[in-house]
PAGURO-192972 format. One record per residue (C-alpha): x, y, z. Coordinates in steps of 0.5 Angstrom, whole numbers, plus 500, padded with zeros to 3 digits. Layout:
<atoms>
XYZ...
</atoms>
This chain:
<atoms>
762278426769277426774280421779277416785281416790277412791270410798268409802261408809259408814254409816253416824251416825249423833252422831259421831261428839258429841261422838268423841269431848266428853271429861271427864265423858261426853264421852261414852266408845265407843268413843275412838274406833269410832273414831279410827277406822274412822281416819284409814278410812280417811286415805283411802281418803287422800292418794288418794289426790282427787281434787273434791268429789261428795257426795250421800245422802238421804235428810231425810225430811229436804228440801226435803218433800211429795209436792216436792219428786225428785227421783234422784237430783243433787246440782248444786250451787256454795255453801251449806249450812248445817246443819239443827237446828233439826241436831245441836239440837239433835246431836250437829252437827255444821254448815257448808257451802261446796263449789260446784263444778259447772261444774262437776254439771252441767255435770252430770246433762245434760250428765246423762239427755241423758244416760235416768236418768230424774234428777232433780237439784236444785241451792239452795240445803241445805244439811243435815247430810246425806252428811256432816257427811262423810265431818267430817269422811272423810275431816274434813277440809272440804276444797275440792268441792262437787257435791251434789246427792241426792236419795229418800229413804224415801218416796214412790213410791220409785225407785227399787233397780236395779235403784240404781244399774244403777245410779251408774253405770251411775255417774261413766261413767260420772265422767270418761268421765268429760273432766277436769284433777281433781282427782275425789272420789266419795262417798256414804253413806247408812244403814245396818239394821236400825229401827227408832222410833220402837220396834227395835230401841234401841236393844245391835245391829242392828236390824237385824245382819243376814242382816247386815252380808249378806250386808257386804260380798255382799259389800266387794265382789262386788256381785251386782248379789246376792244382787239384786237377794235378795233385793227388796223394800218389803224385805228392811222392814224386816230388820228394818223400815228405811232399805231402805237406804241400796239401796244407799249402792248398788248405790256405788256398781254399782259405784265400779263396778260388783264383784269389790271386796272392798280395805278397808273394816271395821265395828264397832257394836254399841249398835243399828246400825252396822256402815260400811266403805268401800273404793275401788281404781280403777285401783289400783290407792293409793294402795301402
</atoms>
């Protein structure tokens, strides 16, 4: 059977590629410890040598649109394109394909069918920054398959927080009893507080550092209980009009597992978002 070798969520800021290749005048001052801090990130995916990485993400309105909105969609192609013209424009992200890993695709689809999840799946999936920004953090090289999930953050009726929570308990049985012998890392990229075209937007930090610091700790201590018990889909508006990407945040808690406390945990406060990295080894598997 598959291995599980690293289970990892972070943010994923579409501006980490521009800042950390900036140089000269061109380069702002928080660069130098972005990037620093992402590198010992990384560290925590390389030395668990991963064979496949199955990627979770939100599709922010680029394929994906109001006439066709799956909840939970699998890649199943053999490549992907990325990114989106919009994404190079603005964030000077570049383009890229990522090879597939098919089987793996097509086992989650059809076992995660029969564990009571109606997924959806798509064999020409393009994906967007939300997937190839963990790429240029995590494997630059980009040079490992992927798998592809994709959840609705964005447009409701959207999923309740406890759907997440059991996806992602769901991914990891169906990793673990894939019969192959790759060393899988799964890995999964949300928000903290987060507010996009309002008021909030462009503040010294998130727009809500109490929901940031909360999120932190129930991530860091595996607290799925506590977080559930206080995130739903009407708090997640309170802390900022794009908040609701917090839920593929508790998705890679219910990978990790309940009160499964983070290996690796770090963050960094930017002048209008807090940026989030986390990494758990099951088994204590690349701990040493």
């Amino acid at each position: 059977m598959a291995e599980i070798v690293a289970v990892i969520a972070s943010t994923h800021h579409p501006f980490y590629y521009r800042a950390s290749t900036a140089t000269g005048e061109d380069r702002p001052p928080f660069a130098d410890e972005w990037a620093r801090k992402v590198a010992a990130f990384r560290e925590t995916l390389t030395r668990a040598r991963p064979d496949v990485l199955v990627m979770v993400g939100s599709d922010h309105f680029h394929q994906l649109w109001l006439d066709n909105m799956p909840q939970f969609l699998i890649g199943k192609a053999p490549y992907y394109d990325a990114n989106f013209y919009n994404e190079e424009r603005e964030f000077g992200l570049p383009r890229m394909v990522c090879r597939g890993q098919e089987d793996l695709s097509a086992y989650i689809l059809r076992e995660g069918l029969d564990a009571g999840f109606d997924l959806a799946f798509s064999n020409e999936l393009r994906i967007d920054h939300s997937i190839t920004c963990p790429i240029i953090t995590l494997r630059p090289q980009n040079d490992l398959p992927i798998v592809p999930v994709y959840t609705n953050i964005f447009a409701p009726p959207l999923p309740r927080p406890k759907r997440f929570v059991q996806l992602g308990r769901t991914i990891r049985e169906l990793v673990e009893s894939w019969p192959s012998r790759q060393r899988v890392a799964i890995i999964g990229t949300g928000h903290l507080s987060l507010e996009l075209g309002g008021p909030r937007q462009f503040g010294p930090h998130g727009p809500d550092p109490e929901f940031d610091r909360r999120a932190v700790e129930w991530i860091s201590s595996g607290d799925i209980e506590g977080c559930l018990a206080e995130v739903t889909l009407d708090s997640l508006h309170l802390p900022g009009n794009a908040t609701h990407g917090f839920m593929d945040f508790m998705l890679m808690m219910g990978v990790a597992g309940d009160g499964r406390k983070a290996d690796y945990v770090d963050t960094y406060d930017l002048f209008h978002t807090m940026e989030a990295y986390f990494t758990w080894y099951p088994d204590g598997g690349a701990r040493s």
